[in-house]
Each structure stands twice: as C-alpha cells, then as structure tokens.
MOPAC internal coordinates of N, CA, C and O (Angstrom, degrees):
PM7 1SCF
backbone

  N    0.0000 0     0.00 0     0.00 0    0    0    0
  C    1.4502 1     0.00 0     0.00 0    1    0    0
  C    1.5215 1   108.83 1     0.00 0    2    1    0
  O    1.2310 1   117.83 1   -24.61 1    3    2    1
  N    1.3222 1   121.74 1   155.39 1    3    2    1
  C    1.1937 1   136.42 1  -155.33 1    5    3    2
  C    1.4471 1   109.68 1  -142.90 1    6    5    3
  O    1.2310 1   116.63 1   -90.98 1    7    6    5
  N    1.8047 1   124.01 1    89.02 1    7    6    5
  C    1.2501 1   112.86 1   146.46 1    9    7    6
  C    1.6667 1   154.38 1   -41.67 1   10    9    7
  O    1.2310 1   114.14 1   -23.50 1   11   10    9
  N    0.9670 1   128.70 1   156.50 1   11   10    9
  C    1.4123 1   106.41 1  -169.88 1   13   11   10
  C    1.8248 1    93.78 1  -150.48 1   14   13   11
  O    1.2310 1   118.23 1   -33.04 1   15   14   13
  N    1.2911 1   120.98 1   146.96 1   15   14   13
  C    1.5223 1   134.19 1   167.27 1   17   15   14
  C    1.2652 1   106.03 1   -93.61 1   18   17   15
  O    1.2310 1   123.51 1   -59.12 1   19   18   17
  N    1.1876 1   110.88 1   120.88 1   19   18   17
  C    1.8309 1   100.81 1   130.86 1   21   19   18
  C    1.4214 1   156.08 1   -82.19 1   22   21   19
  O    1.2310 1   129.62 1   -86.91 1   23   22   21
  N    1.5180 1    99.06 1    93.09 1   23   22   21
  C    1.6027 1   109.28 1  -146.93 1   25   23   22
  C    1.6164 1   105.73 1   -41.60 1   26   25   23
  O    1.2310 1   124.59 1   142.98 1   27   26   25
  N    1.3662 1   108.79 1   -37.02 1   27   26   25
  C    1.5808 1   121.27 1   173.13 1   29   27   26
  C    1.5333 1   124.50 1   -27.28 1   30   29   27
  O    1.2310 1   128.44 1   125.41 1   31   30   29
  N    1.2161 1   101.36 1   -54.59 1   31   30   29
  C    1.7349 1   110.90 1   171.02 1   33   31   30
  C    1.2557 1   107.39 1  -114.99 1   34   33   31
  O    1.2310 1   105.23 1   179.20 1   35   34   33
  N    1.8851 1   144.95 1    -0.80 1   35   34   33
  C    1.4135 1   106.90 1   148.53 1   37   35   34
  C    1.6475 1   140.09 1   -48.45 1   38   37   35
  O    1.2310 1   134.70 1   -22.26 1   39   38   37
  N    1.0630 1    89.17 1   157.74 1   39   38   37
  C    1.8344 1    96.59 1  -166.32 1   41   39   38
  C    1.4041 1    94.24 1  -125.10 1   42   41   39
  O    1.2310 1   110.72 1  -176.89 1   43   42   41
  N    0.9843 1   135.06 1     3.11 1   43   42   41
  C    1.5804 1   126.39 1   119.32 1   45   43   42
  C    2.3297 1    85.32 1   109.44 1   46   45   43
  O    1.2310 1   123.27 1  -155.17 1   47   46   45
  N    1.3122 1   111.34 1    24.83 1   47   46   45
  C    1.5653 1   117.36 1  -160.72 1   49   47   46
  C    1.7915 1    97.32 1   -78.87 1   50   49   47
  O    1.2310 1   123.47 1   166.28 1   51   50   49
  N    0.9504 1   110.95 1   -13.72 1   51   50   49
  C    1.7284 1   101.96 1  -177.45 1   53   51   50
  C    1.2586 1   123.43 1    83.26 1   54   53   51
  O    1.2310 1   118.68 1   170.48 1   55   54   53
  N    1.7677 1   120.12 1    -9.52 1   55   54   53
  C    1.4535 1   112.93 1  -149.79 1   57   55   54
  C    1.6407 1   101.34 1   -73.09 1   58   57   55
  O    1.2310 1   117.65 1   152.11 1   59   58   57
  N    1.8617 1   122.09 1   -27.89 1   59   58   57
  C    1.3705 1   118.94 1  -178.14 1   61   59   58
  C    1.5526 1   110.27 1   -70.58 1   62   61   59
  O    1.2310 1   116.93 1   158.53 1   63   62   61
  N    1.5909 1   123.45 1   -21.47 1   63   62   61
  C    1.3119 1   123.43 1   169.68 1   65   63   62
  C    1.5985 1   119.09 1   -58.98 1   66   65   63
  O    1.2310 1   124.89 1   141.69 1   67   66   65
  N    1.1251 1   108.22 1   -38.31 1   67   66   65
  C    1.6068 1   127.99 1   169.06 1   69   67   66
  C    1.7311 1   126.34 1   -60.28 1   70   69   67
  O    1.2310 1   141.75 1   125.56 1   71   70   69
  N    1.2020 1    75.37 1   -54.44 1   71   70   69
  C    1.6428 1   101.53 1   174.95 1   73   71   70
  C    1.1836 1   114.55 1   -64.30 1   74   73   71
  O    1.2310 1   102.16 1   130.48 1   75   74   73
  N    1.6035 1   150.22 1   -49.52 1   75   74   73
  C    1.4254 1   168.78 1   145.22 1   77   75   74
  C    1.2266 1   122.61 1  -136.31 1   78   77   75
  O    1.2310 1   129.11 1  -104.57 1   79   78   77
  N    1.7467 1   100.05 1    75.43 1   79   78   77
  C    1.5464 1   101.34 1   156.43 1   81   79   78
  C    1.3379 1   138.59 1   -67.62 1   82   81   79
  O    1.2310 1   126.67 1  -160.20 1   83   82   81
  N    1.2998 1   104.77 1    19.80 1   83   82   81
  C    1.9075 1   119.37 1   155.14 1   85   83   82
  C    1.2846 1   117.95 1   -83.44 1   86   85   83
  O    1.2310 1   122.62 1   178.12 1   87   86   85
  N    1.5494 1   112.59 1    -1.88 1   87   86   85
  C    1.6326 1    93.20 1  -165.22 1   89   87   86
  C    1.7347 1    86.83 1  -141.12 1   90   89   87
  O    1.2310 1   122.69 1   143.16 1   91   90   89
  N    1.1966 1   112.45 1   -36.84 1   91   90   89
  C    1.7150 1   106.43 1  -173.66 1   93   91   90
  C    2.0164 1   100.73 1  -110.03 1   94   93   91
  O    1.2310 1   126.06 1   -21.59 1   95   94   93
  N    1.5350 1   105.96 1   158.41 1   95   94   93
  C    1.5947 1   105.14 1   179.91 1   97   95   94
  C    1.8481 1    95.58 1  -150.71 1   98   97   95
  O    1.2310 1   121.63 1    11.56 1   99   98   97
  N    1.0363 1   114.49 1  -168.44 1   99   98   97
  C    1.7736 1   116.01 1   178.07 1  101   99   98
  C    1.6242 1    86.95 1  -133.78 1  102  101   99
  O    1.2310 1   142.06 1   -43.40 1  103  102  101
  N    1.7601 1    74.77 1   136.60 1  103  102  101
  C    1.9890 1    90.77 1  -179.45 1  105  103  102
  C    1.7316 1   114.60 1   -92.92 1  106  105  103
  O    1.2310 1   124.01 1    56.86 1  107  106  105
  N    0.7942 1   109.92 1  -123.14 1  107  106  105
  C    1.6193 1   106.76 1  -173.99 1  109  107  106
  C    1.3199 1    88.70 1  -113.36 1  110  109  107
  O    1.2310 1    90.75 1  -148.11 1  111  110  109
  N    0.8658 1   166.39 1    31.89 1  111  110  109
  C    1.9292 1   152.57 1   158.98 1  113  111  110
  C    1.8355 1    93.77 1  -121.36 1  114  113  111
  O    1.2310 1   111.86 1   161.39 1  115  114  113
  N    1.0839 1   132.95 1   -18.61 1  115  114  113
  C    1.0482 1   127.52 1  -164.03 1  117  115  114
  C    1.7026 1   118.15 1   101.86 1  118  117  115
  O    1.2310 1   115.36 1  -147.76 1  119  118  117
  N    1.1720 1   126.41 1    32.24 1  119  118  117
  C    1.7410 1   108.73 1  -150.05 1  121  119  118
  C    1.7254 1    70.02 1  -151.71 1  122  121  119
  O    1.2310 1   138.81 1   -30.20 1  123  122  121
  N    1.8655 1    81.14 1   149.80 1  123  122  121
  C    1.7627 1    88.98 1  -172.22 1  125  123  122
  C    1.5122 1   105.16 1   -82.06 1  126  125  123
  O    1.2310 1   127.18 1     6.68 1  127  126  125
  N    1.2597 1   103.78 1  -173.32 1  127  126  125
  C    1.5951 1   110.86 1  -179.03 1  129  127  126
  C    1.9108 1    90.74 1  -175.79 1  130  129  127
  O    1.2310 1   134.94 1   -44.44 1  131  130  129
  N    1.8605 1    88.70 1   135.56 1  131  130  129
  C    1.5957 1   101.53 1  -177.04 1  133  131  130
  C    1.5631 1    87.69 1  -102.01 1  134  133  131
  O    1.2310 1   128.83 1   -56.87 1  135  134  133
  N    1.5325 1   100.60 1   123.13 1  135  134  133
  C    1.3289 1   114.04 1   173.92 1  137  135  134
  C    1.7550 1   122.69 1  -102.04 1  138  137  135
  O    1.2310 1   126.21 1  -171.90 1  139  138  137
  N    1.2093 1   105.66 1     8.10 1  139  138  137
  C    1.4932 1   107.42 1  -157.33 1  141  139  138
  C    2.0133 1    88.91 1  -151.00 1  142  141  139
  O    1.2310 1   138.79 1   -32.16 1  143  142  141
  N    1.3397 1    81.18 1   147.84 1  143  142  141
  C    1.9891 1    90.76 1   171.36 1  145  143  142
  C    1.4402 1   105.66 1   -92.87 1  146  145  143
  O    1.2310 1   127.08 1   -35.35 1  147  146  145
  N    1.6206 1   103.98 1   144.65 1  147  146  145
  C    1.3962 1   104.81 1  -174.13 1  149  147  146
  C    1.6956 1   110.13 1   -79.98 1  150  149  147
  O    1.2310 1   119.45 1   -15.98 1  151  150  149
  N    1.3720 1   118.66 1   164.02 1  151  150  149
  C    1.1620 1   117.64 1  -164.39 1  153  151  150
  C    1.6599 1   105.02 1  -121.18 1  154  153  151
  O    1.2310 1   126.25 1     9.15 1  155  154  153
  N    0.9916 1   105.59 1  -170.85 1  155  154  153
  C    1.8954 1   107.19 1   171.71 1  157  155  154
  C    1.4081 1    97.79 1   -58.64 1  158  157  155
  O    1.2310 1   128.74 1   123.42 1  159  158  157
  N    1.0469 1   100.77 1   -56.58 1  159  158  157
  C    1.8688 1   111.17 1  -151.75 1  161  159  158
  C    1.6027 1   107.18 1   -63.17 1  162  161  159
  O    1.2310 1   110.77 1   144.36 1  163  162  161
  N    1.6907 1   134.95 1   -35.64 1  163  162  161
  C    0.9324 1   128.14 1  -151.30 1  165  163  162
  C    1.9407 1    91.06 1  -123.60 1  166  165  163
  O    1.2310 1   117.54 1   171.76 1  167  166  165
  N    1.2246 1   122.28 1    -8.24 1  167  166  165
  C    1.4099 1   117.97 1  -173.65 1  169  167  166
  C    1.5934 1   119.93 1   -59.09 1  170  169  167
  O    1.2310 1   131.24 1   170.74 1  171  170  169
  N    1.2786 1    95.92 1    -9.26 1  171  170  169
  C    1.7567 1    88.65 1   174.41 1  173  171  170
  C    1.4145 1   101.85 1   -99.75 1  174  173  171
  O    1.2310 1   109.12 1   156.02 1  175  174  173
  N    1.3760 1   137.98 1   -23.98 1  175  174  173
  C    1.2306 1   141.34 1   148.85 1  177  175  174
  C    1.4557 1   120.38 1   -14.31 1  178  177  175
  O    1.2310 1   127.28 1   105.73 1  179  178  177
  N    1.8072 1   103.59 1   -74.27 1  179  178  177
  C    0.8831 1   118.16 1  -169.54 1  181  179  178
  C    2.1468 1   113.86 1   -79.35 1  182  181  179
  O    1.2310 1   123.49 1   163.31 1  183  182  181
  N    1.3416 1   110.92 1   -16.69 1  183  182  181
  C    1.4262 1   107.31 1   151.55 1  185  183  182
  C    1.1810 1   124.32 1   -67.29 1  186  185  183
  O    1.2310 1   115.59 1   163.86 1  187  186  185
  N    1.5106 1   125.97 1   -16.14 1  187  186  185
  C    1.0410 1   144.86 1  -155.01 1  189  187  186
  C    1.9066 1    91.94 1   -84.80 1  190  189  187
  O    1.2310 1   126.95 1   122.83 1  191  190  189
  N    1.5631 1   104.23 1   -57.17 1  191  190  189
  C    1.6016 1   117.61 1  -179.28 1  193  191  190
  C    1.8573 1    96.30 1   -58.77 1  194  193  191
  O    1.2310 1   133.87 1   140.69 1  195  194  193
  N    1.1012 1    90.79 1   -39.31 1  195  194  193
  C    1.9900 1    91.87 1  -175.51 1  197  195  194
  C    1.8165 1   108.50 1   -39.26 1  198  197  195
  O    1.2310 1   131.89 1   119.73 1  199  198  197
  N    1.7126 1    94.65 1   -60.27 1  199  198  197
  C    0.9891 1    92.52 1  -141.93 1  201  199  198
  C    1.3605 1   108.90 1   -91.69 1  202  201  199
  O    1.2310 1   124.38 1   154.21 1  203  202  201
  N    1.4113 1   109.20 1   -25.79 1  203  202  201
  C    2.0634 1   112.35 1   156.75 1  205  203  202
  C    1.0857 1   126.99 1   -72.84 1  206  205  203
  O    1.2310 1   116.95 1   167.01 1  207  206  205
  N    1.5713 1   123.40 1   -12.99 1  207  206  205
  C    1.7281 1   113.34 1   159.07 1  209  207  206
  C    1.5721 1   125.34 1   -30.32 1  210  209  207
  O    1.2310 1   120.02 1   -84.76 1  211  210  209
  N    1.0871 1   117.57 1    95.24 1  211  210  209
  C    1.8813 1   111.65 1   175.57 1  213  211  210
  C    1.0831 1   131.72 1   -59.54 1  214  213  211
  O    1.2310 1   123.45 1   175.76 1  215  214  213
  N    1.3184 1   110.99 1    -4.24 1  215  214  213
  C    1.5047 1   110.21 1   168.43 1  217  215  214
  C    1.4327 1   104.37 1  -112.41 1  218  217  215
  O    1.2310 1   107.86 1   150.32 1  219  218  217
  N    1.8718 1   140.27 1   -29.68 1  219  218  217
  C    1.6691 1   135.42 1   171.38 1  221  219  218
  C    1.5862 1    70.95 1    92.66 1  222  221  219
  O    1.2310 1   114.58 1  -113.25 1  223  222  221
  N    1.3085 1   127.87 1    66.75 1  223  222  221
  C    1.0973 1   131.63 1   133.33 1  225  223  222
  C    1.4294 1   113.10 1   -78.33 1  226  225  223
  O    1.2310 1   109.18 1   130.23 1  227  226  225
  N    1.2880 1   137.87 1   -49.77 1  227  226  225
  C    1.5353 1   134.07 1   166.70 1  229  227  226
  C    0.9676 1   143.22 1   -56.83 1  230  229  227
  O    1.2310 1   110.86 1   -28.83 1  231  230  229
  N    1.4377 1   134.79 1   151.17 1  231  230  229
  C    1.6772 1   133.70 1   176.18 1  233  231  230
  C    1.1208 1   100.50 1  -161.69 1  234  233  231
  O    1.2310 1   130.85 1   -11.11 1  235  234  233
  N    1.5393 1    96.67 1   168.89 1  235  234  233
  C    1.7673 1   124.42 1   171.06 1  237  235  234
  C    2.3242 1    80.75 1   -85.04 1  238  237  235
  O    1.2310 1   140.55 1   -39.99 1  239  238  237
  N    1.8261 1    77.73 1   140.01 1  239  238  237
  C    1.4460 1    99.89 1   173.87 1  241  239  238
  C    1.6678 1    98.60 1   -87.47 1  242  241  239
  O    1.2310 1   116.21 1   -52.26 1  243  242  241
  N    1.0014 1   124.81 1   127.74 1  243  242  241
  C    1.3096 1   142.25 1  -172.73 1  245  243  242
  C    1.8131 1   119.25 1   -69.51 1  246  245  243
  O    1.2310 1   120.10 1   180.00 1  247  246  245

C-alpha cells in the first residue's frame, strides 16, 4: 500500500516525519512527501501519520 500527501494543503508540521520516517521525508519547499510503500511492519505507523495530520493532508492511494 501506498500513501500519498496533498502537497496542496500540507502545512509542512512534520508530525508524519516523526511518526514513520520510513515512509514520509520533507522535500525542498518544506511539505512532506511519502517516498516509500508501507509495509506489514510499519502500516500502523503510517495510519498513525493518516490519522494525526491536522490538516487530512494524507491517504491510502486508492
């Protein structure tokens, strides 16, 4: 499975960098980006970034 940002409404807060820095990083503007597919091991991690993002910049890629 494959997260995805919407650079559109990140606010650039870091909390998914924190949360699983295996799967999300900050690009050159400041705004996250999931660079990696989530795995068994880290997928609750990365719901974890889902679901405390303050703005619902994140999702499951469809």
């Amino acid at each position: 499975m494959k997260a995805i940002v919407d650079k559109d409404t990140c606010i650039g807060c870091g909390l998914c960098c924190g949360v699983c820095p295996e799967v999300f990083s900050m690009d050159d503007e400041d705004k996250a980006e999931a660079n990696a597919f989530a795995e068994e091991s880290n997928k609750s991690q990365v719901q974890e970034a889902i679901d405390g993002c303050p703005v619902e910049a994140i999702s499951w890629e469809d």
